[in-house]
Each structure stands twice: as C-alpha cells, then as structure tokens.
C-alpha positions as a Markdown table, in Angstrom:
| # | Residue | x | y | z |
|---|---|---|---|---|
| 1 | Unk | 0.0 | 0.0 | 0.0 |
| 2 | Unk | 1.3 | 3.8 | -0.9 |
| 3 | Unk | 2.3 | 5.3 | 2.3 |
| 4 | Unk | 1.4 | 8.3 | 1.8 |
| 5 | Unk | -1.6 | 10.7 | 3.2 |
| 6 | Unk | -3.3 | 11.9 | 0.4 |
| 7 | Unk | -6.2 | 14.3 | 0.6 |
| 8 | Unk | -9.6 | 13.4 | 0.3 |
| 9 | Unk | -11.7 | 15.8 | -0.8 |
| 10 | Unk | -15.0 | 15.8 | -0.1 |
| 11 | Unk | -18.3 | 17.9 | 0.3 |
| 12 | Unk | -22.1 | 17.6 | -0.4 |
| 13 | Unk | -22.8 | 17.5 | -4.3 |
| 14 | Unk | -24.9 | 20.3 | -5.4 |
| 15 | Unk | -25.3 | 22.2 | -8.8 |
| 16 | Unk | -24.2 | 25.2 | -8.1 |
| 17 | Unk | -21.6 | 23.9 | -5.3 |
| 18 | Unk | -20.3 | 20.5 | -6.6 |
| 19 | Unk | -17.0 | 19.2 | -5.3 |
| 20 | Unk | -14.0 | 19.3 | -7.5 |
| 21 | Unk | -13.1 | 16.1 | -7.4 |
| 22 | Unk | -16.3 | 13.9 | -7.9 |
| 23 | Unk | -16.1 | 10.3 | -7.0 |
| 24 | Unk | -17.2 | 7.9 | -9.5 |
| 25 | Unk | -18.3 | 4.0 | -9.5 |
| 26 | Unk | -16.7 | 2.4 | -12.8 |
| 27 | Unk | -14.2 | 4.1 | -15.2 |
| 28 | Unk | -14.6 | 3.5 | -18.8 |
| 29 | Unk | -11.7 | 3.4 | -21.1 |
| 30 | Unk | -12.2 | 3.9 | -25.3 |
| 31 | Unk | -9.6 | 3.7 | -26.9 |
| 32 | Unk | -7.6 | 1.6 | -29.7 |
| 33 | Unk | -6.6 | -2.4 | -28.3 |
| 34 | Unk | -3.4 | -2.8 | -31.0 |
| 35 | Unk | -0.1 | -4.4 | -31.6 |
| 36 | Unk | 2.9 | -1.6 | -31.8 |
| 37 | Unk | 6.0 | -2.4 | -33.6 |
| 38 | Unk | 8.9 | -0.3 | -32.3 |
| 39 | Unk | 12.0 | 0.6 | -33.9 |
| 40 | Unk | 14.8 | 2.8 | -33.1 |
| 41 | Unk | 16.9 | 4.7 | -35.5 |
| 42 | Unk | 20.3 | 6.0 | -33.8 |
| 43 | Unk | 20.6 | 9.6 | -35.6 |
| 44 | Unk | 18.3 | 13.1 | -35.4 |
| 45 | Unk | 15.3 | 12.4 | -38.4 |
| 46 | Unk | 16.3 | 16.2 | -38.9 |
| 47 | Unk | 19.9 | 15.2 | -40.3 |
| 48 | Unk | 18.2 | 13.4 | -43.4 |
| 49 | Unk | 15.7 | 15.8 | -44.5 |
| 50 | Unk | 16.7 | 18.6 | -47.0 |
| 51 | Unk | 14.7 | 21.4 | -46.2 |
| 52 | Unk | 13.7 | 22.8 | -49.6 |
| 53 | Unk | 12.4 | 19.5 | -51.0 |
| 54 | Unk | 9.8 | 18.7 | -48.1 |
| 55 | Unk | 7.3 | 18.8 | -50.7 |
| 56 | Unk | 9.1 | 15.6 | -51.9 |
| 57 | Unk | 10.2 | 13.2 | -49.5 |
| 58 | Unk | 11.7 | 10.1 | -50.2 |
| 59 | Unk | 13.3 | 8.9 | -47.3 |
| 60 | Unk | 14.6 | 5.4 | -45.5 |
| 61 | Unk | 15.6 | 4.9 | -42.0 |
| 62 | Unk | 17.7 | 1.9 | -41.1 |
| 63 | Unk | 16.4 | 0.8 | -37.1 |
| 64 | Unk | 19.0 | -1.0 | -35.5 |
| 65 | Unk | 16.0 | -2.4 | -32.5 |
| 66 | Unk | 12.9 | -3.8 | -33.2 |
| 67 | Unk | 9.7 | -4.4 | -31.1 |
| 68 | Unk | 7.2 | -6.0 | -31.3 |
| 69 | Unk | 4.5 | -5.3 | -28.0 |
| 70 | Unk | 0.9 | -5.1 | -27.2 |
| 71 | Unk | -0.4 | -1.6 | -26.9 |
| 72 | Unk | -3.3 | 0.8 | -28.2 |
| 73 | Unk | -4.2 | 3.9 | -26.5 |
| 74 | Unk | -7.2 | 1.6 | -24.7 |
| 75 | Unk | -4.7 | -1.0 | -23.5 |
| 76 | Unk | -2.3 | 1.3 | -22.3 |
| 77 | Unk | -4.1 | 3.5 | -20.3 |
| 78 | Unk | -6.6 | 1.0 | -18.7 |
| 79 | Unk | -3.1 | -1.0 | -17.3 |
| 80 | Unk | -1.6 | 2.3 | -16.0 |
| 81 | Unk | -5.3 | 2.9 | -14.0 |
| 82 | Unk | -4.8 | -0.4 | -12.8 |
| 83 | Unk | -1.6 | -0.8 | -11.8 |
| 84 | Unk | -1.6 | 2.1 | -10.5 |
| 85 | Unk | -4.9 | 1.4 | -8.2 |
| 86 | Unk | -3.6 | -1.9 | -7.1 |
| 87 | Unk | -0.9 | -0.1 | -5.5 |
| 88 | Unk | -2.2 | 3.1 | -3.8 |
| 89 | Unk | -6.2 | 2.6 | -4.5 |
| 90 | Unk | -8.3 | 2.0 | -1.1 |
| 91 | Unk | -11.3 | 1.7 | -3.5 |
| 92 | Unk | -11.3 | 0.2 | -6.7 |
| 93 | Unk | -13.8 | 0.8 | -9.2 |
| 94 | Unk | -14.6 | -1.0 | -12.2 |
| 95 | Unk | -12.2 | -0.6 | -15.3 |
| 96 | Unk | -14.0 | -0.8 | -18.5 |
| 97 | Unk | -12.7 | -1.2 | -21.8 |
| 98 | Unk | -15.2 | -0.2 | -24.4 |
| 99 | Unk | -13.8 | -0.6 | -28.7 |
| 100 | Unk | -13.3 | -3.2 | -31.1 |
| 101 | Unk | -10.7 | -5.9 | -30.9 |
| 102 | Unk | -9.4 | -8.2 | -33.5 |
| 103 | Unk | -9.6 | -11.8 | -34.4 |
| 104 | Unk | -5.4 | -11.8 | -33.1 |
| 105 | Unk | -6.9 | -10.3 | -29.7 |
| 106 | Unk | -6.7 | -13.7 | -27.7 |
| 107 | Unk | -3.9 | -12.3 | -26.1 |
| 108 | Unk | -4.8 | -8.7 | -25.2 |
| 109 | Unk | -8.0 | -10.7 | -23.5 |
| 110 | Unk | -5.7 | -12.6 | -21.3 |
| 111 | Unk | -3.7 | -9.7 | -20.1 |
| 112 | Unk | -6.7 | -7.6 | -19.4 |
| 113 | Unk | -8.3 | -10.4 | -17.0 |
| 114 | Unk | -4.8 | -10.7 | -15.2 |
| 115 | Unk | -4.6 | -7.1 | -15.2 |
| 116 | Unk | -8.7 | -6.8 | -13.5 |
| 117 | Unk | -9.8 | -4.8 | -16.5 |
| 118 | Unk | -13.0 | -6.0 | -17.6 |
| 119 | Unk | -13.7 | -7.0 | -20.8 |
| 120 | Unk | -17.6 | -7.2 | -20.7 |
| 121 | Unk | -17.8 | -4.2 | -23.5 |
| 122 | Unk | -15.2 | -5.4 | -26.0 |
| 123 | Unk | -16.9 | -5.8 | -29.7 |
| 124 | Unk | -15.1 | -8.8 | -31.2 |
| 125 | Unk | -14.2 | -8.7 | -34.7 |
| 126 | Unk | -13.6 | -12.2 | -36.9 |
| 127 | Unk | -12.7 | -11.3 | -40.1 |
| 128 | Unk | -10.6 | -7.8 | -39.7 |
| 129 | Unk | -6.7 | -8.0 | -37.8 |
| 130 | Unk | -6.4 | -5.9 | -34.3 |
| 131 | Unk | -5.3 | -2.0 | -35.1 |
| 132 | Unk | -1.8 | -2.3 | -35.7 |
| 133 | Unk | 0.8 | 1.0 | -35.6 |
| 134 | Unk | 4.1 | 1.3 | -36.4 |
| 135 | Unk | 6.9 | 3.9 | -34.6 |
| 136 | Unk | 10.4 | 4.8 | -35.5 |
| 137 | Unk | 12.0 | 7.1 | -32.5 |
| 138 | Unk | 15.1 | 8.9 | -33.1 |
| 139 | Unk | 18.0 | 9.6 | -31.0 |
| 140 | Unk | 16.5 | 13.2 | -30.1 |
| 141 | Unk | 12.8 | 11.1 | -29.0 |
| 142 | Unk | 11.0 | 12.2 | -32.2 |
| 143 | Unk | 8.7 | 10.1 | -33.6 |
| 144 | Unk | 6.8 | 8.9 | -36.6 |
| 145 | Unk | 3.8 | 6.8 | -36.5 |
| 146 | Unk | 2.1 | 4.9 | -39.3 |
| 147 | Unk | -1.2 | 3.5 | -38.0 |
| 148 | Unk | -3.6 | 1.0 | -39.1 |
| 149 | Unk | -7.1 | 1.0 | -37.6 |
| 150 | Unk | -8.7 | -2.5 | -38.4 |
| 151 | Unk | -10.8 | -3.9 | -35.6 |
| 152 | Unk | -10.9 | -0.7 | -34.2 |
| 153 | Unk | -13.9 | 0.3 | -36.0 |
| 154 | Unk | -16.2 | -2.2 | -34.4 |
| 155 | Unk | -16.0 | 0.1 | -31.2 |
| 156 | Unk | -18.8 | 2.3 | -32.7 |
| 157 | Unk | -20.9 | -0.5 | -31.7 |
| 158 | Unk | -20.0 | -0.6 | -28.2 |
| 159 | Unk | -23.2 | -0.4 | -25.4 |
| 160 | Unk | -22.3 | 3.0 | -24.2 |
| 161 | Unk | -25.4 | 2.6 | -22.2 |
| 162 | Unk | -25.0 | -0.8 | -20.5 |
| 163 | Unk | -21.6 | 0.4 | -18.4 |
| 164 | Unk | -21.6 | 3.8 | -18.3 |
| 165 | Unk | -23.9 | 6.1 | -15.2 |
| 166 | Unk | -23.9 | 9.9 | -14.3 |
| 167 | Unk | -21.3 | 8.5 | -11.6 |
| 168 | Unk | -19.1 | 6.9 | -15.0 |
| 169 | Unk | -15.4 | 9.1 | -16.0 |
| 170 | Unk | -15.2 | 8.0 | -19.7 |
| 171 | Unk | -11.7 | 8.3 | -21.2 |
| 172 | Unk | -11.8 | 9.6 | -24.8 |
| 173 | Unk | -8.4 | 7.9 | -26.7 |
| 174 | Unk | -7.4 | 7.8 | -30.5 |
| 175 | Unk | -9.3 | 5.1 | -31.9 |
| 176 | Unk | -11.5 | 4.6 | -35.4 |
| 177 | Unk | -13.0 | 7.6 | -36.4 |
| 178 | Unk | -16.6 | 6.3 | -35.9 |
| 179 | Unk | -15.6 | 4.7 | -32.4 |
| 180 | Unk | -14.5 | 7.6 | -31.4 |
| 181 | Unk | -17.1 | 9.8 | -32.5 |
| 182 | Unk | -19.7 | 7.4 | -31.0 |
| 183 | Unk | -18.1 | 7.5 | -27.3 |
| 184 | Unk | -17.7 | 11.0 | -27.5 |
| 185 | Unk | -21.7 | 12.0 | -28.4 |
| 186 | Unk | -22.7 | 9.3 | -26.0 |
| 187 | Unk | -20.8 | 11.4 | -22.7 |
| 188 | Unk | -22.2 | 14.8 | -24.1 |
| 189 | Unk | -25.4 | 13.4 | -24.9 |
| 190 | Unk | -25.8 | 12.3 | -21.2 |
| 191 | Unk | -24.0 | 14.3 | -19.8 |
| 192 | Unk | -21.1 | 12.2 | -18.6 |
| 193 | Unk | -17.4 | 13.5 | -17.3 |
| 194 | Unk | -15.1 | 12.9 | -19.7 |
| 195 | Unk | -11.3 | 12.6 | -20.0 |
| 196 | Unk | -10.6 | 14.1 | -23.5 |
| 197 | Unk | -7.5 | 13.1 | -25.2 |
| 198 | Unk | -8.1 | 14.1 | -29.1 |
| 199 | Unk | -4.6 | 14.7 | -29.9 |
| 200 | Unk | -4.1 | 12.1 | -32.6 |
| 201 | Unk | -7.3 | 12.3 | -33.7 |
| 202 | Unk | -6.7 | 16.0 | -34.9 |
| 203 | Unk | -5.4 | 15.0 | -38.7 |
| 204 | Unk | -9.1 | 13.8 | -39.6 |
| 205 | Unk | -11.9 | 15.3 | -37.2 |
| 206 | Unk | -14.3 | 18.0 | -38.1 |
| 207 | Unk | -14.2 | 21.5 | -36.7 |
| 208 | Unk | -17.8 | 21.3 | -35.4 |
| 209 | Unk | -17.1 | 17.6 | -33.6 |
| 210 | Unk | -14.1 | 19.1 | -32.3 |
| 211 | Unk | -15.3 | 22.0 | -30.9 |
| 212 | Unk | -18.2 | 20.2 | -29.2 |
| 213 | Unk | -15.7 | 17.2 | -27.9 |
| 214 | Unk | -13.2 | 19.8 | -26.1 |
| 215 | Unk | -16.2 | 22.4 | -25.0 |
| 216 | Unk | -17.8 | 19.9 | -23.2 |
| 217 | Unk | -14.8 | 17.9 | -21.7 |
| 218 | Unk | -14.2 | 18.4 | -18.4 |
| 219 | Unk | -10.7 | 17.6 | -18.9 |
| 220 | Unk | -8.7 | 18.5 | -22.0 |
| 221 | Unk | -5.5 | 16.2 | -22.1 |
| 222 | Unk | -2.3 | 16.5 | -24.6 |
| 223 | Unk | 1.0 | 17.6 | -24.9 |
| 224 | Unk | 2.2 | 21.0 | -25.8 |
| 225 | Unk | 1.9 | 20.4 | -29.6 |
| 226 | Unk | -1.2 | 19.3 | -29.3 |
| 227 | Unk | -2.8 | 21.9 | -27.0 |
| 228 | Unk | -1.8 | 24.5 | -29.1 |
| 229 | Unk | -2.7 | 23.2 | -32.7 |
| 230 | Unk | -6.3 | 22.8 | -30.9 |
| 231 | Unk | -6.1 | 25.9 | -30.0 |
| 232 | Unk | -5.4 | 27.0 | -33.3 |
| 233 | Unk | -8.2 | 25.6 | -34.8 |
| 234 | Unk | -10.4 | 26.5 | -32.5 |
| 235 | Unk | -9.0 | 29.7 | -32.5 |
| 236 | Unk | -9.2 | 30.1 | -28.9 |
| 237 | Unk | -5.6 | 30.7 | -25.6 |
| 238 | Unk | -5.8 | 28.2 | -23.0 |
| 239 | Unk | -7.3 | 30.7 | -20.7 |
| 240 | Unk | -10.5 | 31.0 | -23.3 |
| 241 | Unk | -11.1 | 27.1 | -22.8 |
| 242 | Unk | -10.4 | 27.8 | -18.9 |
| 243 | Unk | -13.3 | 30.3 | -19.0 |
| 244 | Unk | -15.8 | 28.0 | -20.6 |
| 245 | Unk | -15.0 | 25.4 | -17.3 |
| 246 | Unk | -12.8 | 23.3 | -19.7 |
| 247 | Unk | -9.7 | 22.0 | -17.1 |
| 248 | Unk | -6.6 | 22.1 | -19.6 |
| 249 | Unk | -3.9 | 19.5 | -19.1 |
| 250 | Unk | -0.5 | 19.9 | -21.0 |
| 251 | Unk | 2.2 | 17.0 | -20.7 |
| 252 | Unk | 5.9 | 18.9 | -21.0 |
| 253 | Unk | 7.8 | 15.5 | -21.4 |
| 254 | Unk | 10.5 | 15.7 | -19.1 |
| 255 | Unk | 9.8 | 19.1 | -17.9 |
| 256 | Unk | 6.5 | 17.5 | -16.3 |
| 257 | Unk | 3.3 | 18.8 | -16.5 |
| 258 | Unk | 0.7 | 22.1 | -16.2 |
| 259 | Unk | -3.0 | 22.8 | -15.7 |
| 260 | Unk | -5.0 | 24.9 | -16.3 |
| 261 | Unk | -8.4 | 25.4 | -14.5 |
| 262 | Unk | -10.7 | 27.9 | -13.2 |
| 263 | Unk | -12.0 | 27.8 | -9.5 |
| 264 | Unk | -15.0 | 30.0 | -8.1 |
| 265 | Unk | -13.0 | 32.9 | -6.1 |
| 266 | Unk | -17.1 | 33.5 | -4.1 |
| 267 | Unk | -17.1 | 30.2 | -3.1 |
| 268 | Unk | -17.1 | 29.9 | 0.6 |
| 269 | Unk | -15.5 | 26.5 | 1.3 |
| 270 | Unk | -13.6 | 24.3 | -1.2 |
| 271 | Unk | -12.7 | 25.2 | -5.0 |
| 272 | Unk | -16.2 | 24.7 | -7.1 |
| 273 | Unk | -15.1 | 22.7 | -10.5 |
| 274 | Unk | -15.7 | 25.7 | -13.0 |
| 275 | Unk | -17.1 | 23.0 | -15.5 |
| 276 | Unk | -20.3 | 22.2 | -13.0 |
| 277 | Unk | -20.6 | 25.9 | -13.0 |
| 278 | Unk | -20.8 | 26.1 | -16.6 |
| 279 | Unk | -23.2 | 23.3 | -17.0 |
| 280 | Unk | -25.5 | 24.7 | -14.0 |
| 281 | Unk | -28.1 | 26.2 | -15.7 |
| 282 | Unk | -29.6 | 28.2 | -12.5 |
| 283 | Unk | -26.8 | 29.0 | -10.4 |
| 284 | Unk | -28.5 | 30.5 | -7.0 |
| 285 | Unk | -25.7 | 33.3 | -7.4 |
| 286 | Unk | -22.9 | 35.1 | -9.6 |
| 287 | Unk | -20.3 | 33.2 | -9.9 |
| 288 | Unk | -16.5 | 34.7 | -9.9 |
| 289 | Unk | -14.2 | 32.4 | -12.3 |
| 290 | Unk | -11.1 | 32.8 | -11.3 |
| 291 | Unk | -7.8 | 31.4 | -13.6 |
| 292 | Unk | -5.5 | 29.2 | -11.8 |
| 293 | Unk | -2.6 | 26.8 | -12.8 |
| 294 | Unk | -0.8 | 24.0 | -11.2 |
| 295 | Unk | 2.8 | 23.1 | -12.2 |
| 296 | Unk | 4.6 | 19.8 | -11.3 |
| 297 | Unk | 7.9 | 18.9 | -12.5 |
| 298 | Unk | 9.1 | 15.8 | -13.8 |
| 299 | Unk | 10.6 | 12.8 | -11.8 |
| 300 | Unk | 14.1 | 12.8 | -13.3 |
| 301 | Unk | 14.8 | 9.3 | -14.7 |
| 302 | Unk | 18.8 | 8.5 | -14.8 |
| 303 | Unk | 17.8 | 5.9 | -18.0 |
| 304 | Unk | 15.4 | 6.9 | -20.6 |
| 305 | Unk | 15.2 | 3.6 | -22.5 |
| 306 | Unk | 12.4 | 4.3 | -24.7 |
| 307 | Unk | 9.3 | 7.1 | -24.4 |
| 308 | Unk | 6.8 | 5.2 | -26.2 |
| 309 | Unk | 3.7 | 5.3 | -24.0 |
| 310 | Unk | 4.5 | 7.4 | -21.1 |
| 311 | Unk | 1.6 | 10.2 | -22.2 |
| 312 | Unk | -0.8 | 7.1 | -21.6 |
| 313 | Unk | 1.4 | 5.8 | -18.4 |
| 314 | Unk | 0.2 | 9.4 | -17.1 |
| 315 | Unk | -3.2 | 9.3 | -17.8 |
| 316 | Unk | -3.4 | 6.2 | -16.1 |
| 317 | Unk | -1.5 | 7.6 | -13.2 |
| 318 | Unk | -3.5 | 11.1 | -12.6 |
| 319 | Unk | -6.8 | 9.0 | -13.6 |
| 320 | Unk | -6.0 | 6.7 | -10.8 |
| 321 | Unk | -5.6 | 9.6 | -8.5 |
| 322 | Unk | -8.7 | 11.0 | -9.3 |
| 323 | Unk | -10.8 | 8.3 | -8.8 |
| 324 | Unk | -8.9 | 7.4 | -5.2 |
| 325 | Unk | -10.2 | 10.7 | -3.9 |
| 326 | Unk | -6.7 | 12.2 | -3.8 |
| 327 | Unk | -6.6 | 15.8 | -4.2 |
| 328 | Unk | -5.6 | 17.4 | -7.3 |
| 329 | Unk | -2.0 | 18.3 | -6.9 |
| 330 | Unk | -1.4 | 14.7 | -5.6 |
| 331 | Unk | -3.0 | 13.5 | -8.5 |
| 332 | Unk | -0.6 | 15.2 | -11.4 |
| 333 | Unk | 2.0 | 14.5 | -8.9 |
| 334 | Unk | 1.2 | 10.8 | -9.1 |
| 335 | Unk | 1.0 | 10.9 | -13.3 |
| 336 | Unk | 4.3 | 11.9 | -13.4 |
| 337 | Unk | 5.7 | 9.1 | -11.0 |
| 338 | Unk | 3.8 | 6.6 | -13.0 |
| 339 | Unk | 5.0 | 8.1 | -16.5 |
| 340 | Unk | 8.8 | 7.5 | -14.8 |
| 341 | Unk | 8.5 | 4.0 | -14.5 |
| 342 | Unk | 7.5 | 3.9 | -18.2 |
| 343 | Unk | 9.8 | 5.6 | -19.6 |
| 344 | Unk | 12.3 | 3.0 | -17.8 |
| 345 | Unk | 10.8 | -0.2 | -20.4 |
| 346 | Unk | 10.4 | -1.1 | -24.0 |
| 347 | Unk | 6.8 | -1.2 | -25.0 |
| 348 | Unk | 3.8 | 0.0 | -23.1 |
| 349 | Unk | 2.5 | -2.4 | -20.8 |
| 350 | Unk | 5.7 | -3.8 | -19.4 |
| 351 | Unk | 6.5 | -1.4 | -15.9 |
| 352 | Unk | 5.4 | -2.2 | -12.7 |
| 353 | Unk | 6.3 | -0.9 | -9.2 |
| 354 | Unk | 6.0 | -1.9 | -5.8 |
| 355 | Unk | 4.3 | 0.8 | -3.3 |
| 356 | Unk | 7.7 | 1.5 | -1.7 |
| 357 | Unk | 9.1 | 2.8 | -5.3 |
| 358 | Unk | 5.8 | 4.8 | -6.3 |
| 359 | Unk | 6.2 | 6.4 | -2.8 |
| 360 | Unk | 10.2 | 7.0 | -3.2 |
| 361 | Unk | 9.7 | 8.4 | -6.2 |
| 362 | Unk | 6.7 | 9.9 | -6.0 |
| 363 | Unk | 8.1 | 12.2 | -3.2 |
| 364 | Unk | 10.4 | 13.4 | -5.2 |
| 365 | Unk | 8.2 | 15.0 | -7.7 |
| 366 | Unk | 7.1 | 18.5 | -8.1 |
C-alpha cells in the first residue's frame, strides 16, 4: 500500500456547489486495443531531411532495435489505472474497456483479465486484424507513426449505455473515427465526465465535432503540440477554454506537466469545479471564475530507455488519483511518477512498481 496521506476531498454535491473532485463508481476506457512495432533509429530524423524538398520526400531509416508489443491507447491506459490502483487505490472501481478488438486479440483478452480490466464491452471482430501501428523514435525522442485502424472500427458498436452512469469518468483515446465519435456523443449526450484526449485524432476530425468534444470535456489532455494546434483551430488561448470550465492539461515530457483550471473565487468553502458551474443552468448566485494553474515537474529518470507510451502511463496515473479521492496536486503529482517507470521499459505495458518505489519516487516530484 502507498504510504502516503493523500487528501480526500470531499463535500455535499450540489449544482451550483459541486466538489472538485467527484467520485465515480466504474471508469470506462475507449480507446484503440493494438499491436505496436517499435524501432529505433540511432541519428536526429532532422539530419536526413533537405529542407527545400519537403514537398518531396523520399526517405529510408535503417532501425538498429525492433519491437514488437501489445499496446493501443485503450490498453495502455486502462493497465496504467490499474496498476496504479492496485498499489495506492483504497477503493477500486470497475475498469471498463469499451472498442473493437481483432480476431489476433486472444492475447490482449488474457492480459486484461490478469490485469482486472473487464472485458464485458469489447466488440469482437472475426474477419478484420487488431489496429496495428508502427513507430520509428530517433535519438533526439521524435517520432513517426504509421497506424492501421482494423478492428478498431467495431467500437462504434460498443453499449455506451449498458456500463456507463452519471457517476461513470469516460476516457476519450485515439481510436476509429466512428468509435471515437460514438463515445464521445454518447458522454455529451448524457451528460457524462469525460477525460478528452483528441490529440491524434486532430489530422481527420471536423471543426464542429471538435469543438463540441473539447467544450464539453471536463478535462482536456495533450501535450504542448497538441494543445496548441487545438487551440489554433479552434482559435481560442488556453485561458478561453479555462473560461468556458474546460480544465486544460499539458504534458511537458521531461519538464512535467501544467494545468490549467478555473475555480470560483465567491465560493465559501472548497474550490467549485468551473465546468459544474458552466453546466449549472440556474446558479443560486454570480459566480467569480477565477484562472488558476498547477505546475509539477518531472521525476528525473537516470535511464530513458524508450518514451513510447509514457503520455498514456500518465493518464493512467493522474486517472487513478482522481478516482482514489486524492486531491488534485497529488494527482498530477502521481501521473508523473507513474509516466517515470514507463519511460524505464520497452513497450507500453511492461513497468510495474511496488508501493515502496511509487512512494520514493513519487516524493520526489514537483
């Protein structure tokens, strides 16, 4: 068990004066369930590109390490919840992964019922392959990704309704465009919290679905590329989202991570969540929205061996937090530990810690 006293926070649930930190009965993760093949090329990508014939590239990279692992945004994340619960958690809500899996998917079912993620919702697909994606990470950490959907689609046909309750957190991954379009009008529709992580999404969905996705998030999650080209489109600064009650999240890497929220400066008691403000439609009085943010550095790992899947490390990490009841700052505090331990393995799925390293380390952060 984490030996650590984390804050609870709690308060009596009203419109105009909910908690920020709402406790919820069963997570539910969407998301792709894939196979990653990773590969490592030993030079900058930058060194090999001529910079006035971008328009024409034509380029080979010679990997001297290859991969191959389980992953998808789905998998990933629902392990680092779950890990990350079984080692600090005092309760332990459902973990639900809701998408499409393959007819290769035998073995992503195994590791999800050793790993107590529950596999009620999964659509099984028998003729298409698993989502499949491909990474090549230079010596600087870039990356390119080639991805291959397959299965993936079949999670537009998950039973949103079956698993999923006003007390629900829905995670929002990359994943099929329909999949991911279905989960996300199902949260809005009934009005559901939801964790939104569109960032690889961004090359192929609309203006008007992404506008509605992030509006009504009531956490925005990516890193600082990604925040700002949705910020771009949208044409709207991280403190515009902040003043709509949209909690911003921006992943630095190894320089940790920020948020961005907005608490009510009139309220008398605890911070009000600025996003149950904004969805109250009779608050009993003005409310004062005040911009706040929250920085927390980076563990600082002595070996990076490979950064593949520490963005979704963290998500399980802060999610895990959330859902224990810990306070906010604890909860970033406790992505960034979890993100350390998988930056340490190749592949996504393959840390694990004891409670006595997630409390070392986890001490050490911020």
């Amino acid at each position: 068990m984490f030996r650590c006293n984390f804050t609870v926070v709690t308060e009596k649930k009203r419109c105009h004066n909910e908690p920020f930190m709402k406790q919820y009965s069963n997570i539910i993760v969407t998301g792709s369930m894939a196979w990653d093949t990773i590969m490592d090329f030993p030079h900058p990508f930058i060194d090999y590109f001529q910079q006035d014939k971008l328009h024409q590239i034509n380029v080979s990279f010679v990997v001297d390490n290859l991969e191959k692992q389980m992953g998808g945004t789905a998998t990933n994340i629902a392990y680092g919840i779950s890990v990350t619960l079984n080692t600090v958690g005092k309760s332990k809500p459902d973990i639900y992964i809701l998408g499409g899996l393959g007819k290769d998917g035998g073995d992503h079912l195994k590791f999800f019922k050793k790993n107590n993620i529950k596999t009620d919702g999964i659509v099984r697909e028998k003729k298409l392959y698993s989502a499949y994606g491909s990474v090549i990470t230079d010596i600087k950490d870039n990356q390119i990704w080639g991805y291959y959907n397959g299965a993936c689609i079949m999670g537009k046909n998950a039973d949103f309704a079956r698993y999923t309750g006003s007390d629900s957190l829905i995670v929002i991954s990359a994943n099929h465009p329909d999949a991911f379009l279905a989960a996300q009008r199902h949260a809005i529709l009934h009005g559901i919290d939801y964790l939104y992580d569109v960032g690889m999404a961004l090359t192929w969905i609309k203006q008007k679905d992404l506008e509605n996705g992030v509006t009504q998030a009531r956490w925005l999650v990516g890193n600082d590329y990604e925040i700002a080209a949705i910020a771009k489109r949208l044409k709207i600064s991280v403190a515009g989202l902040v003043k709509k009650g949209i909690a911003v999240i921006t992943t630095l890497g190894n320089e940790g991570v920020r948020y961005d929220y907005a608490i009510d400066s009139a309220a008398v008691l605890l911070p009000v969540s600025a996003h149950s403000v904004a969805r109250c439609r009779r608050p009993l009085r003005p409310r004062h929205l005040s911009h706040k943010t929250i920085k927390v550095k980076a563990y600082d790992v002595k070996k990076v061996v490979h950064p593949t899947g520490a963005g979704d490390a963290w998500r399980g990490g802060f999610i895990a937090g959330i859902v224990s009841g810990m306070d906010l700052e604890y909860s970033l505090k406790l992505g960034n530990t979890v993100a350390s331990f998988a930056v340490e393995t190749y592949g996504t799925v393959n840390y694990r810690f004891t409670g006595e390293q997630l409390f070392k380390r986890f001490d050490k952060v911020g």
